[in-house]
C-alpha positions as a LaTeX table, in Angstrom:
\begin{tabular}{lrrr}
\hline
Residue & $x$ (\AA) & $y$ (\AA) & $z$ (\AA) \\
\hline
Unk1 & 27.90 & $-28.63$ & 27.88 \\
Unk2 & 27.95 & $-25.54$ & 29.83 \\
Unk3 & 26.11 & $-25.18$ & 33.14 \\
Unk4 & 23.67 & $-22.36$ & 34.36 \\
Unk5 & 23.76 & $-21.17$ & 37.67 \\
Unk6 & 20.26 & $-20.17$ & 37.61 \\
Unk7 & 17.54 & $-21.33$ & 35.35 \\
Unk8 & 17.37 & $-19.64$ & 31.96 \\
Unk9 & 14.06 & $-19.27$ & 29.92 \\
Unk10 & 14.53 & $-20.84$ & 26.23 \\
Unk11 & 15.95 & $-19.13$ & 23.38 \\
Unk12 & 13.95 & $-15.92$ & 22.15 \\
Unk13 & 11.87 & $-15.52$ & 25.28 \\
Unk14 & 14.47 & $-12.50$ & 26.54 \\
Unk15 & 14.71 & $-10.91$ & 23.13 \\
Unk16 & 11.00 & $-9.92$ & 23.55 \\
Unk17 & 10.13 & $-6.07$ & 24.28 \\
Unk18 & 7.89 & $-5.94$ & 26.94 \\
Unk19 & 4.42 & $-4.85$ & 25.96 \\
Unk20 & 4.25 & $-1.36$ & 27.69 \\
Unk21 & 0.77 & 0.40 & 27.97 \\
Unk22 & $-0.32$ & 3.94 & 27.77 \\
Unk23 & 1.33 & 6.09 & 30.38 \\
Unk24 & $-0.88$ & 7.78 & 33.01 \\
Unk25 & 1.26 & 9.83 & 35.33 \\
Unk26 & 0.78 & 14.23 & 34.66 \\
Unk27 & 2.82 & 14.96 & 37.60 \\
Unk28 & 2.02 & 18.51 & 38.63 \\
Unk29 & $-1.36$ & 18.83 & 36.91 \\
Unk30 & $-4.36$ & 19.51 & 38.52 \\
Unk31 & $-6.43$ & 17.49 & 36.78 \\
Unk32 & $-5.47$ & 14.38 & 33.89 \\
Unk33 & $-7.37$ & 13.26 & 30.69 \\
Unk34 & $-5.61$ & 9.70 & 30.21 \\
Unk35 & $-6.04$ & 9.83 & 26.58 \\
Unk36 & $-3.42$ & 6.67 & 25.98 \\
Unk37 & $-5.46$ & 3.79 & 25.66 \\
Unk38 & $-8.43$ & 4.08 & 23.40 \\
Unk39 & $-10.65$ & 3.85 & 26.46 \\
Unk40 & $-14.47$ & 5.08 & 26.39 \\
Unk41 & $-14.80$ & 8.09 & 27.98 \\
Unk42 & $-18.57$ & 7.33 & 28.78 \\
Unk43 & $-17.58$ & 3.91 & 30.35 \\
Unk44 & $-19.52$ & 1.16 & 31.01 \\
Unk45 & $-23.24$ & 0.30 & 30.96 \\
Unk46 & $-25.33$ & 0.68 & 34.29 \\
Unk47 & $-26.70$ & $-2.60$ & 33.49 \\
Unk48 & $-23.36$ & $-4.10$ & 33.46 \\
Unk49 & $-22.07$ & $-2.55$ & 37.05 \\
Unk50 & $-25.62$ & $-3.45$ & 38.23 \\
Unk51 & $-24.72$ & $-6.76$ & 36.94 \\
Unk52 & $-21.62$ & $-6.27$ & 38.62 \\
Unk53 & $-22.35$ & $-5.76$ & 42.10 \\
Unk54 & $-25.05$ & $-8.76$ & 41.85 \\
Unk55 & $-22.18$ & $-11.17$ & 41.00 \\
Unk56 & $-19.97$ & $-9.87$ & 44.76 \\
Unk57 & $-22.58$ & $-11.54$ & 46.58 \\
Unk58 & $-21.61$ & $-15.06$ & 45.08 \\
Unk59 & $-17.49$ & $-14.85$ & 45.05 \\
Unk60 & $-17.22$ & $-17.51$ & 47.05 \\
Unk61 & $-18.13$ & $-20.44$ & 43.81 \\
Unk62 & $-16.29$ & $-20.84$ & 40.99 \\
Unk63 & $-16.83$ & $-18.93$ & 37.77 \\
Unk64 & $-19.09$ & $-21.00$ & 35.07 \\
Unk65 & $-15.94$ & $-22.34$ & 33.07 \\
Unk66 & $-17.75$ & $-22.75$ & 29.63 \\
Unk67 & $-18.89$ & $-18.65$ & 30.33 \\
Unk68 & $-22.49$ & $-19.86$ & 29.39 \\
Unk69 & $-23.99$ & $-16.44$ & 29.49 \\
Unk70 & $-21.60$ & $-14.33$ & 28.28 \\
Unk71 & $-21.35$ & $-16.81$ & 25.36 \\
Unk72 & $-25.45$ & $-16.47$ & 24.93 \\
Unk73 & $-25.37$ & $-13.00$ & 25.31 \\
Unk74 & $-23.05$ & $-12.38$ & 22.54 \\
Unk75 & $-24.46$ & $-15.14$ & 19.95 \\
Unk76 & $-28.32$ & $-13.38$ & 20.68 \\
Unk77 & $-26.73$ & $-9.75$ & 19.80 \\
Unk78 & $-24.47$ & $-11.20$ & 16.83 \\
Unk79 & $-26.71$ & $-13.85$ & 15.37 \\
Unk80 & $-24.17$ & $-16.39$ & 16.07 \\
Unk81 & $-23.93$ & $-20.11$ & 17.27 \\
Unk82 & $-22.70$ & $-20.55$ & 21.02 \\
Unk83 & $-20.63$ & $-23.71$ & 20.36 \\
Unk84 & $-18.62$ & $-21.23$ & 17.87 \\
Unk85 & $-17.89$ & $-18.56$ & 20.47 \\
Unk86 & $-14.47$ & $-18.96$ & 22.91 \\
Unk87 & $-13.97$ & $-16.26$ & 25.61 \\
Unk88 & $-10.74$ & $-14.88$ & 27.09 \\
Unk89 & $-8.92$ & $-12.86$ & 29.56 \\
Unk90 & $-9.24$ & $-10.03$ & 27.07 \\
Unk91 & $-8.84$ & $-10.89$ & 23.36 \\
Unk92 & $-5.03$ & $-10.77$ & 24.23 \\
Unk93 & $-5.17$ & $-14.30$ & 25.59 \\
Unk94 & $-7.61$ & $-15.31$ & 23.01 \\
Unk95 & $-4.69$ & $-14.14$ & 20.38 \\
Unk96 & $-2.12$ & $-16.22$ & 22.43 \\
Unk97 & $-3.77$ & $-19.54$ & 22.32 \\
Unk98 & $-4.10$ & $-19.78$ & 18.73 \\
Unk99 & $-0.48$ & $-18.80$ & 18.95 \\
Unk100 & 0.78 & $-21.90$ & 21.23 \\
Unk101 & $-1.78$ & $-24.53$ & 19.43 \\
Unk102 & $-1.26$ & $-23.62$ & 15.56 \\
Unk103 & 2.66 & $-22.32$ & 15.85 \\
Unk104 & 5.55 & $-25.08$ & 16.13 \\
Unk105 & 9.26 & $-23.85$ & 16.19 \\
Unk106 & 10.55 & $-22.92$ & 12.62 \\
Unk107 & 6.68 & $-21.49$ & 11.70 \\
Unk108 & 5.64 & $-18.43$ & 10.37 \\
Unk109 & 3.45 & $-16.10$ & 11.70 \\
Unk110 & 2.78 & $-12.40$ & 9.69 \\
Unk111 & 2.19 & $-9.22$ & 10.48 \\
Unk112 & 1.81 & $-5.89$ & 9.47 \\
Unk113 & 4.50 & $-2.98$ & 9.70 \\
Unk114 & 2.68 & $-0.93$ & 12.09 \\
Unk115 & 0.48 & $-4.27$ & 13.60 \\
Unk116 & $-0.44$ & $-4.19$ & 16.73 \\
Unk117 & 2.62 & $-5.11$ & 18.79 \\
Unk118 & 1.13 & $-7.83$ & 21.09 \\
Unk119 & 1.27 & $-9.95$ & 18.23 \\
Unk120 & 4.95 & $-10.37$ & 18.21 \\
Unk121 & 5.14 & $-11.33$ & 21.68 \\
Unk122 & 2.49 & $-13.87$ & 20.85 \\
Unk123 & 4.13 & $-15.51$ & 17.66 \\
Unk124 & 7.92 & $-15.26$ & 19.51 \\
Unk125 & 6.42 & $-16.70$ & 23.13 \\
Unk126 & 4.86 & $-19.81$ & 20.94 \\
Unk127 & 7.97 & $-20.41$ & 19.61 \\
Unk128 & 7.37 & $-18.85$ & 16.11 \\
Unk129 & 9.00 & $-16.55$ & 13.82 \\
Unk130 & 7.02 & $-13.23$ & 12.89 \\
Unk131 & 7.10 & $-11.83$ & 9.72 \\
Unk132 & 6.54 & $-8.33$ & 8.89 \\
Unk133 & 4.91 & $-7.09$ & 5.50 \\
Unk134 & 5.14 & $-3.24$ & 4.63 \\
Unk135 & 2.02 & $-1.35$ & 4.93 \\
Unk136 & 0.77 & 1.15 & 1.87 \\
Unk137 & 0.45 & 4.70 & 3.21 \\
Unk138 & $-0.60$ & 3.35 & 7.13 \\
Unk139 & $-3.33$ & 0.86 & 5.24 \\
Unk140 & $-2.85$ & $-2.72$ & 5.10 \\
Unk141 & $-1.18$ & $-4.32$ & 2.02 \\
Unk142 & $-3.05$ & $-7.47$ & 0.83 \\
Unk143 & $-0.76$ & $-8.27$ & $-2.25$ \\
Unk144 & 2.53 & $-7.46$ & 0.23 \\
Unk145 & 0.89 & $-9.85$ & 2.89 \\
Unk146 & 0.17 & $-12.28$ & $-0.08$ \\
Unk147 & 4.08 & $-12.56$ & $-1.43$ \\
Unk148 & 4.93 & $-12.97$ & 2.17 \\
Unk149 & 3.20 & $-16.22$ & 2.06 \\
Unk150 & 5.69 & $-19.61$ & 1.96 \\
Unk151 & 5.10 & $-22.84$ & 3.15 \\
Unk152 & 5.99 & $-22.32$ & 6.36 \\
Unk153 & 3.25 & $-19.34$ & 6.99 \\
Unk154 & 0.94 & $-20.38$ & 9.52 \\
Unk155 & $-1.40$ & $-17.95$ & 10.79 \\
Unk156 & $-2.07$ & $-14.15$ & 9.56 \\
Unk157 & $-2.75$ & $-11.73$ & 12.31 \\
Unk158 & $-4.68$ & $-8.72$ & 10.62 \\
Unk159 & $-6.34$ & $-5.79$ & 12.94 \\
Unk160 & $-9.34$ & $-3.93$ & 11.06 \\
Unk161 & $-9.49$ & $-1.16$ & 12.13 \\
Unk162 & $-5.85$ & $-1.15$ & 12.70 \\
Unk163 & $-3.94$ & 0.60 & 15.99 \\
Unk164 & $-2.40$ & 2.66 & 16.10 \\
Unk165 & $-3.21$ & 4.11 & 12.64 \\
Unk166 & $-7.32$ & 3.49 & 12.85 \\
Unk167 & $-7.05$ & 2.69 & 8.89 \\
Unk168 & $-9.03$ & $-0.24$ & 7.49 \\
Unk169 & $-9.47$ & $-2.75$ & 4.62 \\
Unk170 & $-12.17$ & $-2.92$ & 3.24 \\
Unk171 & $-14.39$ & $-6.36$ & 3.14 \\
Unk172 & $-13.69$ & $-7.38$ & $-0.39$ \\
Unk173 & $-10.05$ & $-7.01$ & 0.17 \\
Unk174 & $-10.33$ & $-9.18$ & 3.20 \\
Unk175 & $-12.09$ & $-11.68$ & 1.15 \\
Unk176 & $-10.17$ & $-11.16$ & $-1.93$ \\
Unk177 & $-6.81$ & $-12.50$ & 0.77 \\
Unk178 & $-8.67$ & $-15.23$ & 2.48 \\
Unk179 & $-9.39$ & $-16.90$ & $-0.79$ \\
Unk180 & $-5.47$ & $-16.54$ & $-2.41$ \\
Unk181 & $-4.43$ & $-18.38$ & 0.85 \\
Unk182 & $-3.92$ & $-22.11$ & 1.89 \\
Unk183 & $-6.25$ & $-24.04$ & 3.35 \\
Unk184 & $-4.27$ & $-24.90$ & 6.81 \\
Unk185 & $-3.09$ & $-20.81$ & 7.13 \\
Unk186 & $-5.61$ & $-19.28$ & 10.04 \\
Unk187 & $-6.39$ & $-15.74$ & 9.04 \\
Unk188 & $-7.02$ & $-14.10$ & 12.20 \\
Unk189 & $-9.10$ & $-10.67$ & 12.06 \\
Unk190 & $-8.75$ & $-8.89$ & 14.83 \\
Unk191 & $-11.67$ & $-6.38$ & 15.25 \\
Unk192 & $-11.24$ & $-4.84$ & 18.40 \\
Unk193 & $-12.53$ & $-1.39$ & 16.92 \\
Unk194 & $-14.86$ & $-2.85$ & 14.74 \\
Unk195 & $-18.14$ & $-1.33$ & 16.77 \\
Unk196 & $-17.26$ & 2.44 & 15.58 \\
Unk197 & $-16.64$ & 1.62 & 11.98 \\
Unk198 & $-19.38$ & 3.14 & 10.09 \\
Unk199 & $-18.28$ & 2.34 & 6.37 \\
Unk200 & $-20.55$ & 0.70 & 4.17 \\
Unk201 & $-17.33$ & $-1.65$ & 2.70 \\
Unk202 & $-16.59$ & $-2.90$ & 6.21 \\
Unk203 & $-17.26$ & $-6.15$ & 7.60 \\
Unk204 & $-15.55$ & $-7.83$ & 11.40 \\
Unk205 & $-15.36$ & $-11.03$ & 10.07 \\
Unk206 & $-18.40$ & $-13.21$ & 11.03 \\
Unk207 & $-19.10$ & $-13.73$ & 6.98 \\
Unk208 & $-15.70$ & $-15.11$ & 6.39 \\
Unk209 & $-16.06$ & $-16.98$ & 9.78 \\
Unk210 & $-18.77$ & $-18.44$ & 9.12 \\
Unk211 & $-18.28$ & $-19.43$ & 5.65 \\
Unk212 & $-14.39$ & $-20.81$ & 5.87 \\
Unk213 & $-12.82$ & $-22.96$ & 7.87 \\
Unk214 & $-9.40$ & $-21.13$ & 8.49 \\
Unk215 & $-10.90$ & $-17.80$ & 9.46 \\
Unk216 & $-11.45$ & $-16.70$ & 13.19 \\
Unk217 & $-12.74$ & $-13.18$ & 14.52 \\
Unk218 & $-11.74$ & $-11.93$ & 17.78 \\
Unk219 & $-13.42$ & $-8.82$ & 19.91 \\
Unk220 & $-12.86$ & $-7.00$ & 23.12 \\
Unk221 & $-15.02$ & $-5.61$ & 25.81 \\
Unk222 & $-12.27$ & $-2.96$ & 26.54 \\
Unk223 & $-13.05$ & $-0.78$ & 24.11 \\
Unk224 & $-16.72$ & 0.74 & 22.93 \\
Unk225 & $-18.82$ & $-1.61$ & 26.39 \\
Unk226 & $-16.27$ & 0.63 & 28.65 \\
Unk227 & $-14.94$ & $-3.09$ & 30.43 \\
Unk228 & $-11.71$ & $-2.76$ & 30.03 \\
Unk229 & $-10.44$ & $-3.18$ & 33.89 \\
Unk230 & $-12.40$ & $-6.83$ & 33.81 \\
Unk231 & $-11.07$ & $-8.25$ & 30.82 \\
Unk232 & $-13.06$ & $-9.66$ & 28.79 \\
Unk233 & $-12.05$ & $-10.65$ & 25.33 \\
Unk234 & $-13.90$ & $-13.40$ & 22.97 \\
Unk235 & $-13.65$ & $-15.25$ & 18.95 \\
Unk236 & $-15.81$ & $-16.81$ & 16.77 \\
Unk237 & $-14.09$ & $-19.73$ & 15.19 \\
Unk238 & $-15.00$ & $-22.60$ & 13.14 \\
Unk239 & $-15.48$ & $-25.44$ & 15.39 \\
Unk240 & $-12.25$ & $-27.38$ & 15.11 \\
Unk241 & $-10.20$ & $-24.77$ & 16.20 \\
Unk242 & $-12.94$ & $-23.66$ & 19.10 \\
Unk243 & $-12.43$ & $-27.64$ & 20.64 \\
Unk244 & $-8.38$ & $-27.24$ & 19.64 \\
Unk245 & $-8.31$ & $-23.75$ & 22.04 \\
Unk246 & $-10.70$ & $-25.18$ & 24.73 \\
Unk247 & $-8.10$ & $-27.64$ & 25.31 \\
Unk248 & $-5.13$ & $-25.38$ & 26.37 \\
Unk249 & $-7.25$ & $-22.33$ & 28.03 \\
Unk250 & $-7.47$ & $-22.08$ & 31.73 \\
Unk251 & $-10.63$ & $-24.44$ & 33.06 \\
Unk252 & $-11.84$ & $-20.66$ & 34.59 \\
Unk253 & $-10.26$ & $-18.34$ & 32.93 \\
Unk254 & $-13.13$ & $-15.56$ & 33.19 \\
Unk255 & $-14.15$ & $-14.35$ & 36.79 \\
Unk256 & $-17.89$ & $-14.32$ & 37.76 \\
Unk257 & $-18.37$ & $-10.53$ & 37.61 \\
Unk258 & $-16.77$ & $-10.15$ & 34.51 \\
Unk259 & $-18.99$ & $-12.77$ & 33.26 \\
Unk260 & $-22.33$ & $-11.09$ & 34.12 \\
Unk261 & $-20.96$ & $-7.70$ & 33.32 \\
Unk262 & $-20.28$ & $-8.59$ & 29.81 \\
Unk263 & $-22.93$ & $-10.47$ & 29.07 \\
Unk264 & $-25.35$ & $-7.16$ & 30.31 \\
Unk265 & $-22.87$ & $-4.88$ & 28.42 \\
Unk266 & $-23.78$ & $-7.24$ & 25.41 \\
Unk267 & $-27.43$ & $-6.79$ & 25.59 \\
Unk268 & $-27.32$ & $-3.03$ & 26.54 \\
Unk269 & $-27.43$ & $-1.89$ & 22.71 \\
Unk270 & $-28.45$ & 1.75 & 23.14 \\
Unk271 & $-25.30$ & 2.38 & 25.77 \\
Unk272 & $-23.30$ & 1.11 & 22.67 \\
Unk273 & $-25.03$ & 2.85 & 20.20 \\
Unk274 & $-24.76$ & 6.17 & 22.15 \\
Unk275 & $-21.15$ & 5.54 & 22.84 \\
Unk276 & $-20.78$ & 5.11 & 18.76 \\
Unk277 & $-22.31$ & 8.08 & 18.09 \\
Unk278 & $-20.26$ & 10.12 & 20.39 \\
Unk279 & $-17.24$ & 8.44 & 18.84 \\
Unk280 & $-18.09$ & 9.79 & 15.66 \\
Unk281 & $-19.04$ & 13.03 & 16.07 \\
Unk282 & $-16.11$ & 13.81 & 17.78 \\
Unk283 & $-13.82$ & 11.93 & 15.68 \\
Unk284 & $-14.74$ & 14.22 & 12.57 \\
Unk285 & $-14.55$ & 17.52 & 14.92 \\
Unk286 & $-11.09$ & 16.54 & 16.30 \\
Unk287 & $-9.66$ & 15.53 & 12.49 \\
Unk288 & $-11.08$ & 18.46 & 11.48 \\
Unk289 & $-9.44$ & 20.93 & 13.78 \\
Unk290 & $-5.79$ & 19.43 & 14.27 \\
Unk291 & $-5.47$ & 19.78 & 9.99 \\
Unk292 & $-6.46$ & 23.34 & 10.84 \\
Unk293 & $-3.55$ & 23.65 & 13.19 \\
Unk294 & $-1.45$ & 22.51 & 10.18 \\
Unk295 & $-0.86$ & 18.57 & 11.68 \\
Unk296 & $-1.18$ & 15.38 & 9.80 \\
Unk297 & $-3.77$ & 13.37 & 10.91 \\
Unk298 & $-4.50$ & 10.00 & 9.08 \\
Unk299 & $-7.75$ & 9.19 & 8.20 \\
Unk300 & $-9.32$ & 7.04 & 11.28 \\
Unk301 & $-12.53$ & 5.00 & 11.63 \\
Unk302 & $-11.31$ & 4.03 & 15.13 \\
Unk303 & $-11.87$ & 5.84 & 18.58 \\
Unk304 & $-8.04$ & 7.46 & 17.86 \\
Unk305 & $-6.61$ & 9.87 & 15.93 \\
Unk306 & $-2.81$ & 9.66 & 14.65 \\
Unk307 & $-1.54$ & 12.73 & 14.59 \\
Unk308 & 1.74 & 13.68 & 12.67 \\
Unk309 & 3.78 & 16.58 & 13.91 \\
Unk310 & 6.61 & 18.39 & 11.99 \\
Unk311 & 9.95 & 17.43 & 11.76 \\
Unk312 & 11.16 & 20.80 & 12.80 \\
Unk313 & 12.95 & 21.93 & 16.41 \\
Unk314 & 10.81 & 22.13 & 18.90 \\
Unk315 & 7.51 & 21.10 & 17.43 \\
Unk316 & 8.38 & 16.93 & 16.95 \\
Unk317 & 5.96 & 14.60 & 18.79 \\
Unk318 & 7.92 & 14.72 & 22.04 \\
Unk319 & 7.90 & 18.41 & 22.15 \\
Unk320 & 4.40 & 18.13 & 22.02 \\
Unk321 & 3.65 & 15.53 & 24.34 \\
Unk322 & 5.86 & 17.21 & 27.03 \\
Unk323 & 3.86 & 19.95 & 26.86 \\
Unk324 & 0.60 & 18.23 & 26.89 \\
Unk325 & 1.36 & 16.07 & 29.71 \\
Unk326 & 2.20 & 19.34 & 31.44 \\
Unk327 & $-1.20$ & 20.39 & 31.26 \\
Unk328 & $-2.77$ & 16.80 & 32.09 \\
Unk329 & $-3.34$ & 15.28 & 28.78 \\
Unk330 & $-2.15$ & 11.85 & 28.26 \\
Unk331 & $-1.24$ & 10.78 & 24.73 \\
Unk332 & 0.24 & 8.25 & 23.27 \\
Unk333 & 3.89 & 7.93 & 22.07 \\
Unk334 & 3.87 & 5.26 & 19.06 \\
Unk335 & 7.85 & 4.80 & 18.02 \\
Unk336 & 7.38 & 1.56 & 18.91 \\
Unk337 & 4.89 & 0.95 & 16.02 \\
Unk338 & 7.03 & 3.20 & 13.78 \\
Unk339 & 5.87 & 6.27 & 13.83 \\
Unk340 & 8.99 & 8.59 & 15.75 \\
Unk341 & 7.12 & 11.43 & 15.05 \\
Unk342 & 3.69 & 10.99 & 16.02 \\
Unk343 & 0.93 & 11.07 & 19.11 \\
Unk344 & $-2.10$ & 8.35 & 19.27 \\
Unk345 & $-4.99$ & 10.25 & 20.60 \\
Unk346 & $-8.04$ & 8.51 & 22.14 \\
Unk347 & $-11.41$ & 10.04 & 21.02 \\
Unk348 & $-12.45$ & 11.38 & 25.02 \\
Unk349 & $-15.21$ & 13.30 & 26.93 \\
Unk350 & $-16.03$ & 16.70 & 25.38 \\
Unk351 & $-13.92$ & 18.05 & 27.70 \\
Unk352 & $-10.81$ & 16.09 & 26.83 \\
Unk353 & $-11.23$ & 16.76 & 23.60 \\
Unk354 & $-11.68$ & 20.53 & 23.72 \\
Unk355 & $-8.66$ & 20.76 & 25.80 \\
Unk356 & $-6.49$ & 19.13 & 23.96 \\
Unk357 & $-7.29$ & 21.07 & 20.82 \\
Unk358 & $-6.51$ & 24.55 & 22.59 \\
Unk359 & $-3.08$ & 23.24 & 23.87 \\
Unk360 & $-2.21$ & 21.86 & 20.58 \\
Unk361 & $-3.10$ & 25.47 & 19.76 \\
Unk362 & $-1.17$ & 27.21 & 21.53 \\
Unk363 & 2.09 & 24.61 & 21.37 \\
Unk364 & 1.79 & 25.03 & 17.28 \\
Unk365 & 1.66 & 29.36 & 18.20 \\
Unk366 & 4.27 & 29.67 & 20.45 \\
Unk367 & 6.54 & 27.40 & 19.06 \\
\hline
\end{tabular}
């Protein structure tokens, strides 16, 4: 048996790509729209900073480890049961415990082609073996996720909407693949986007939650309550697999200000519903002018666009987000998901948005 000189993580851990976020950096512009990571561009409630700054005058306790408030604020707003609701450093962590309790070594775990790429790192970290399905024109698959099935599948991980292509499946799609699976395979919808959906056919998950037993939902605070910097992420799960994850989370795994942040975010439902509506305007207006310009764009229900540039010298993807960046607008590269030849934009203030649109302009004139 050969000895290391130095200790050596276990098999698969250093085949794992780093997770990398969006960049930030414009260097030389005079002012940057970071428009990389599907941030809010009216950020967070006043209640919630007000909340905020109340909780700096107590940071010398501990954090409420069961996150009593946060968990009452959410199950008041949703309709839910507290004893059903888990939260999490972000819904990342969330997504990495059911990983290390329902994953053993030899286990599947499947995903989409263009999934969201922390689930990898999840299933590989726990020890299991992603599989990846083929998407149907950047939508989700059911029947491909359905042959991928064998008896060593163990949990689904499905985004609706998904990133980065802000396409979604529909509820009786969702339902139609819950009920073709086994019992003891954990369908886990991941619905980090699913405030700005505005489709009559789309549902997060608390139905199937609620009615199942191998069905859990999980939601951010990064995203449409503008809390992305405290991390805040939280599921609703049938019960056994709520007491199954409270047994390998952190005892305080939430800080205090995060905790009363959220749960004001929560409650503040017109901040959401104007953020929504912003979302939505703009998302149609943006769409609408980049197919002008002659670019791709497919169809989004998210707070992104993916936008698809031509394969011809000069005007590829990283033409144009060289010469966006020049001008201070951040995008997002997405090769990493698949897609060589495409930018993820984030829906942003009015004047993000505008800006972008005349440099895409002029990049698609003068080139």
């Amino acid at each position: 048996m050969t000895v290391s000189l130095k200790p050596v993580p276990r098999p698969g851990i250093l085949d794992i790509a780093p997770y990398v976020p969006g960049k930030e950096p414009a260097a030389g512009a005079l002012r940057v729209h970071k428009l990389s990571s599907n941030e809010t561009p009216l950020g967070p409630s006043p209640q919630a900073i007000e909340a905020f700054r109340m909780a700096a005058h107590k940071l010398e306790l501990y954090p409420d480890g069961q996150a009593q408030i946060l968990r009452a604020a959410i199950a008041e707003v949703h309709g839910l049961n507290p004893a059903n609701i888990l939260c999490g450093n972000g819904s990342g962590e969330l997504l990495g415990l059911i990983a290390q309790v329902y994953l053993a070594p030899g286990d599947e775990a499947i995903v989409t082609e263009h999934g969201f790429l922390l689930y990898r790192i999840q299933i590989v970290a726990a020890g299991g073996t992603p599989v990846s399905v083929a998407e149907m024109d950047h939508c989700v698959d059911v029947d491909a996720i359905l042959a991928a099935v064998t008896d060593r599948t163990k949990i689904i991980f499905l985004a609706n909407p998904g990133n980065p292509t802000g396409t979604y499946v529909p509820h009786a799609e969702i339902k139609r693949l819950q009920a073709a699976l086994p019992p003891h395979v954990i369908l886990v919808l991941d619905a980090a986007y699913g405030e700005y959906v505005r489709r009559n056919d789309y549902e997060a998950g608390i139905e199937l939650v609620s009615a199942n037993e191998n069905v859990v939902m999980t939601r951010t605070f990064s995203k449409v309550h503008g809390l992305a910097a405290l991390r805040i992420g939280w599921t609703y799960a049938p019960a056994d697999i709520i007491a199954a994850l409270n047994r390998v989370r952190g005892p305080f795994n939430i800080n205090s200000p995060a905790i009363a942040a959220g749960a004001a975010a929560m409650r503040d439902r017109a901040h959401v519903s104007h953020a929504v509506a912003h979302n939505q305007a703009w998302l149609d207006t943006v769409t609408e002018a980049l197919r002008r310009l002659g670019l791709a764009v497919t169809p989004s229900v998210a707070n992104f666009v993916l936008i698809h540039f031509p394969d011809v010298e000069g005007r590829r993807a990283a033409d144009a987000d060289a010469f966006l960046t020049a001008r201070g607008f951040i995008l997002r590269a997405v090769s990493s998901y698949g897609f060589p030849n495409a930018l993820r934009m984030t829906i942003g203030s009015e004047e993000a948005n505008t800006g972008v649109l005349a440099a895409l302009t002029e990049f698609m004139e003068t080139r």
